[in-house]
N, C-alpha and C positions, 0 to 999 in steps of 0.2 A: 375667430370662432373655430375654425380649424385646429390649433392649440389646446383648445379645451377640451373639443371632442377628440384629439388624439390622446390627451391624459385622462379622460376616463377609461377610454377603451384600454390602456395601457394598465390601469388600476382593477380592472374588470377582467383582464386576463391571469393578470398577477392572481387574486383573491379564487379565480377557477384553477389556476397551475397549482394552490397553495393546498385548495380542498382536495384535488383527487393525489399531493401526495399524503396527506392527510387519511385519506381510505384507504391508500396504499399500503402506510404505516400501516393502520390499525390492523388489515388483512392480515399482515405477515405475523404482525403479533397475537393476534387468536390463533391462527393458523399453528402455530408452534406450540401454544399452550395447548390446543387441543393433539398434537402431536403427544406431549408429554402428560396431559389426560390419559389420552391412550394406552400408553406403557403402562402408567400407575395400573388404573383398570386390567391388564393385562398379568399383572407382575402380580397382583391380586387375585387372579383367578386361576392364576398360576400356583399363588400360597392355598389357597382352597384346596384347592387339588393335591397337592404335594402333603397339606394337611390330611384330607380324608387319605392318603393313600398310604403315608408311613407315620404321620406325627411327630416326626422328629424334625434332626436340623436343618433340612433342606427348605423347614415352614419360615423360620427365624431369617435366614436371607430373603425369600421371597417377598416378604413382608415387610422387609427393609427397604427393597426396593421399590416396591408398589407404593408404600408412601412416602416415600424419597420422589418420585415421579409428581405426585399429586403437589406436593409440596412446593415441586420446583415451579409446576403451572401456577402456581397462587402466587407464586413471588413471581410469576411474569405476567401476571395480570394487576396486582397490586403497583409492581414499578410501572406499568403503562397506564394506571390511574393516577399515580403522583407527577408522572413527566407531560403528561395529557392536560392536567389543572398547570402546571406549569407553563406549557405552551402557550393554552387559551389565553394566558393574563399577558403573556408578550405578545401573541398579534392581536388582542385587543389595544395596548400601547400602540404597538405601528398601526394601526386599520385608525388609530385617532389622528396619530401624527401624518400620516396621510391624509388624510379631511381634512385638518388644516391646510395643511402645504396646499391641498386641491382648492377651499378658499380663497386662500391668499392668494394664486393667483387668475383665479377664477378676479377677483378682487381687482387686482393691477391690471387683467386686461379690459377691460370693463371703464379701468378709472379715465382713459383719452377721450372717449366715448360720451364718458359722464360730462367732463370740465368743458366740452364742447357743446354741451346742452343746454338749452336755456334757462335752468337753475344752476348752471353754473358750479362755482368749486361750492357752492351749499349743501347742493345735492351727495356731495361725498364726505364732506364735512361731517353733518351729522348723523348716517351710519357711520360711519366710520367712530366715532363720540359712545355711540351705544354702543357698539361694539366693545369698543375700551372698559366701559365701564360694568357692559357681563360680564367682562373676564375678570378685572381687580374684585367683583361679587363673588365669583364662581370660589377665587384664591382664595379669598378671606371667610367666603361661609364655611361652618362646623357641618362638617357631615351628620346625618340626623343619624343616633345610634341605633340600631336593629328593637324591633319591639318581639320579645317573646311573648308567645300564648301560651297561658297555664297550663291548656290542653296537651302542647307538645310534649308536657314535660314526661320524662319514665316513672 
């Protein structure tokens, strides 16, 4: 029993170390693009100004840079949306392959316990049977394909 409750707690740490570096990330990543918000905006109001004040070429640079700034935030907010979807679909893989491995031996300890009990190797026999045979379903069913509504459509 001890075994189990130490690989939960062990699984239960893991998934709270993973989330707050997970806020971590995300913090520095806003944080930066709102950095580079900033300048754009800045570099912009800088063009404003340089505009009412001569009209000339000092507008054409400032302008350049103030949406050069804006730009670069949108491309660090865009790449943190596709590395983000990225992510989620790997530790949702491991956060499975974890529950298993935690069954399974959640399973084996369980099974001396079991075969010592008055139903005997029966009692493990047949979960152990339906088990087998959710998973060869689980393989071999067609995933049901996405239903669009008319309504979403543009």
């Amino acid at each position: 029993m001890g075994t189990l409750v130490s690989l939960i707690s062990a699984l239960a740490s893991g998934e709270a170390m993973a989330a707050v570096h997970r806020a971590r990330t995300t913090a520095i990543l806003y944080g930066l693009a709102a950095v580079f918000a900033l300048c754009g905006v800045g570099f912009l109001i800088g063009a404003a100004y340089i505009w009412l004040a001569a009209r000339y070429g000092p507008l054409a640079t400032s302008l350049g840079f103030g949406i050069g700034f804006l730009v670069l935030a949108g491309l660090v907010l865009v790449i943190h949306k596709l590395t983000t979807s990225m992510r989620s679909r790997r530790r949702a893989k491991r956060r499975q392959a974890d529950m298993t491995a935690l069954g399974v031996t959640a399973a084996l300890a369980l099974l001396p316990a079991l075969a010592k009990s008055k139903g005997g190797l029966g009692a493990v026999i047949a979960p152990a049977l339906a088990v087998v045979a959710y998973a060869i379903y689980r393989e071999n069913a067609k995933p049901t394909p996405p239903t669009h509504d008319p309504k979403d459509m543009p």
